[in-house]
Structures are given as structure tokens and as C-alpha cells.
C-alpha positions in Angstrom: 12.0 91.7 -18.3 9.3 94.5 -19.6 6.8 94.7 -21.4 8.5 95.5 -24.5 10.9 93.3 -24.6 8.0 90.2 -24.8 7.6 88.6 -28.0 4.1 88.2 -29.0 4.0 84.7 -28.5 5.0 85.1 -24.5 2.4 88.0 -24.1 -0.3 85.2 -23.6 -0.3 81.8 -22.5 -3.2 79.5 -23.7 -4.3 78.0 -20.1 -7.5 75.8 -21.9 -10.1 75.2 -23.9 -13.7 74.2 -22.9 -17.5 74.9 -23.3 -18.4 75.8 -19.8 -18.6 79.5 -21.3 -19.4 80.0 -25.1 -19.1 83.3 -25.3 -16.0 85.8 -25.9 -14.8 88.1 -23.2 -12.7 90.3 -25.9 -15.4 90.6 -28.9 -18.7 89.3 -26.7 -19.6 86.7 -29.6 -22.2 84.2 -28.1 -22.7 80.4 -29.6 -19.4 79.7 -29.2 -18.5 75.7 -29.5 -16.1 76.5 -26.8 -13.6 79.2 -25.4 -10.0 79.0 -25.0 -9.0 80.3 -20.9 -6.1 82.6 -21.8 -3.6 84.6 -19.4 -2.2 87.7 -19.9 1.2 87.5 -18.8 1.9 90.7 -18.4 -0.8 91.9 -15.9 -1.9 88.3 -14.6 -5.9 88.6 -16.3 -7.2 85.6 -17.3 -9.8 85.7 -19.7 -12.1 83.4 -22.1 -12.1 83.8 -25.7 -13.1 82.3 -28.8 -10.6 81.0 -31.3 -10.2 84.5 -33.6 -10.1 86.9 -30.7 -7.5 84.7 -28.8 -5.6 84.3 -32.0 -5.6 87.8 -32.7 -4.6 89.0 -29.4 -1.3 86.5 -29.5 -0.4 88.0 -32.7 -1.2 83.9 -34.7 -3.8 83.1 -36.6 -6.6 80.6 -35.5 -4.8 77.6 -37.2 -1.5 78.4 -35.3 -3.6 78.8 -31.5 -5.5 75.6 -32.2 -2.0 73.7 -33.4 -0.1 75.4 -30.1 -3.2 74.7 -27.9 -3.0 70.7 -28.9 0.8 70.7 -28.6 0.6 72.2 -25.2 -2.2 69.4 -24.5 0.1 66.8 -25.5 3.4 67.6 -23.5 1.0 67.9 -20.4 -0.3 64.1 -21.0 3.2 62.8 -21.8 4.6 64.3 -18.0 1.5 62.8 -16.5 2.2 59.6 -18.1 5.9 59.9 -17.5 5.2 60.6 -13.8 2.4 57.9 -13.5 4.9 55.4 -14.9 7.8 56.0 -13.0 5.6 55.9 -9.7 6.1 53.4 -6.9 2.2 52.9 -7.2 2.7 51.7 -10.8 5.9 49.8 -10.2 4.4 48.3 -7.1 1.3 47.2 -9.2 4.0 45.9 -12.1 5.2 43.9 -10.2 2.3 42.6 -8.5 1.2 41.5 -11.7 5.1 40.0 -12.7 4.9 38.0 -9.4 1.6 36.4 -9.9 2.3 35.6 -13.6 5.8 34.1 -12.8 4.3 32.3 -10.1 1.5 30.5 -12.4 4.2 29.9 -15.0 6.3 28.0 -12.4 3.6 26.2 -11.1 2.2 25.3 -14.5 5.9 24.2 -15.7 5.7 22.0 -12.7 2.4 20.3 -13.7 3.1 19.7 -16.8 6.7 18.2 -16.3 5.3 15.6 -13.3 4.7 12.2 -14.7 3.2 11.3 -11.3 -0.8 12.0 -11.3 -0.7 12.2 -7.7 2.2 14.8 -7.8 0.3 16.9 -10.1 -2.4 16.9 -8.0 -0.6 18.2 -5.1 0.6 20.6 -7.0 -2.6 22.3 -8.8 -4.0 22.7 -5.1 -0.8 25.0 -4.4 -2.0 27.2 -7.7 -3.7 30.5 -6.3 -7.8 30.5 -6.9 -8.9 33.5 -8.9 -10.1 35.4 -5.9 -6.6 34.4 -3.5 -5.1 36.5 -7.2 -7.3 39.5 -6.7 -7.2 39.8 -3.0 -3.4 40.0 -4.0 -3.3 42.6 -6.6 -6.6 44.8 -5.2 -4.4 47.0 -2.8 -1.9 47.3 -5.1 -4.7 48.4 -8.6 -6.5 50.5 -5.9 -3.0 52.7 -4.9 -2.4 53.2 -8.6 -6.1 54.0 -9.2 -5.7 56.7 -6.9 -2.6 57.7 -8.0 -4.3 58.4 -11.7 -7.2 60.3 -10.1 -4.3 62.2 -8.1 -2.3 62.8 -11.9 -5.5 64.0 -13.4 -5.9 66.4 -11.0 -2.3 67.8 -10.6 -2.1 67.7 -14.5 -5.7 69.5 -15.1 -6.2 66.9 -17.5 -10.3 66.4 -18.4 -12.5 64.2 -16.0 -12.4 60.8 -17.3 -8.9 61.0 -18.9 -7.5 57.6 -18.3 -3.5 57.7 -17.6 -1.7 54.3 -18.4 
């Protein structure tokens, strides 16, 4: 494909927006809120520019970069969260959580359908403490902790994002 043939909407790609730099590599406008991190997809350049110049320079107006910016934002959460939920990390940690639930229940059905007090106390000192639950669950909550830090990463996603 050549040059030409591009539309203007595939001559740049929009790779971000932030307010590391506020000022415009195309126009040099200072006290920027923020710059979008555009690419030149014909020659590779990446540059930083404020919401007008970027718009102007993809051929949209500024309404139409900050609408494309966002929707691009969006689709890149929804993979993360696609990927982060069909993880063994989050299925492992699922069912971690199941298990122990499902456990209780049974135990608790159990209780509460013995007549004998003696039987019920047997019983209750089967029923996991607090702590035996979290020792359970810990290595589980700290692989898919990792695997969230790991998906914010891959994804580029801002520091803090929380994937679920």
C-alpha cells in the first residue's frame, strides 16, 4: 500500500493521551491540559500534540479525535478484561472462592439440620477459621493480583487501573 492510497483516518493512529508533556510538537502551544502521543503511519514518527493540531493533522475535528481517542480506550479495557477473565489465574481464584463458599454452605446445612447438640458441635469444629479461609485463597488472590499488574502492563492501561 502507498501513501496515497491511505485514507486520512489511517495516516495517524492516536497512541494516548497524557499530561507528562503540555505542549504541542506541531504548533508549539504551551499550557496544554494534556497531549495526545500520535504516530505517523506512514514514516513511523511519533509525536505529541494537542487536541486541534492532532485533529487537524488526521483530517477530524477535535470532537471526532477525542470520541475516537475514548473508543480506542475502551476496546483496549474490554480485551484486558476479556483476557483477565478467561485466565487460569482468575478461574483458579473463582473457584477458590466457589469451593470455600460451597464448603460453608454444606457445613452450615449440616448444623442446622442436626437435632443432636453434641453432633452440631462436632460439626462447627470441622468449619474452617477465618484465617485456615485466607491461608486458602491468599496464593490463589496473589496469582491473579499479579496477573492484573501483568494486564495493565501489556494493555498500557494507566497505573492504578483496576481490571476485574
Amino acid at each position: 500500500m502507498t501513501t496515497a492510497e491511505y485514507t486520512t483516518e489511517k495516516k495517524y493512529r492516536i497512541l494516548g493521551f497524557n499530561d507528562d508533556q503540555c505542549s504541542c510538537d506541531v504548533c508549539g502551544k504551551q499550557e496544554l491540559k494534556g497531549t495526545y502521543a500520535m504516530e505517523d503511519l506512514s514514516t513511523g514518527e511519533i509525536f505529541r500534540a494537542g487536541s486541534s493540531c492532532g485533529a487537524k493533522m488526521a483530517g477530524w475535528t477535535s470532537k471526532e479525535l477525542v470520541a475516537k481517542y475514548k473508543a480506542g480506550e475502551k476496546e483496549i479495557l474490554e480485551n484486558a478484561k476479556k483476557e483477565l477473565r478467561n485466565s487460569a489465574e482468575y478461574i483458579a481464584y473463582n473457584n477458590g472462592l466457589d469451593f470455600l463458599n460451597k464448603e460453608s454452605d454444606v457445613l452450615q446445612s449440616k448444623m442446622y439440620n442436626c437435632s443432636d447438640e453434641n453432633e452440631r458441635k462436632a460439626i462447627r469444629v470441622t468449619e474452617r477459621t477465618f484465617e485456615s479461609r485466607m491461608e486458602y485463597i491468599q496464593p490463589l488472590s496473589t496469582a491473579l493480583d499479579n496477573k492484573r499488574k501483568e494486564l495493565v502492563e501489556k494493555y498500557n492501561l494507566r497505573k492504578g487501573c483496576y481490571l476485574n
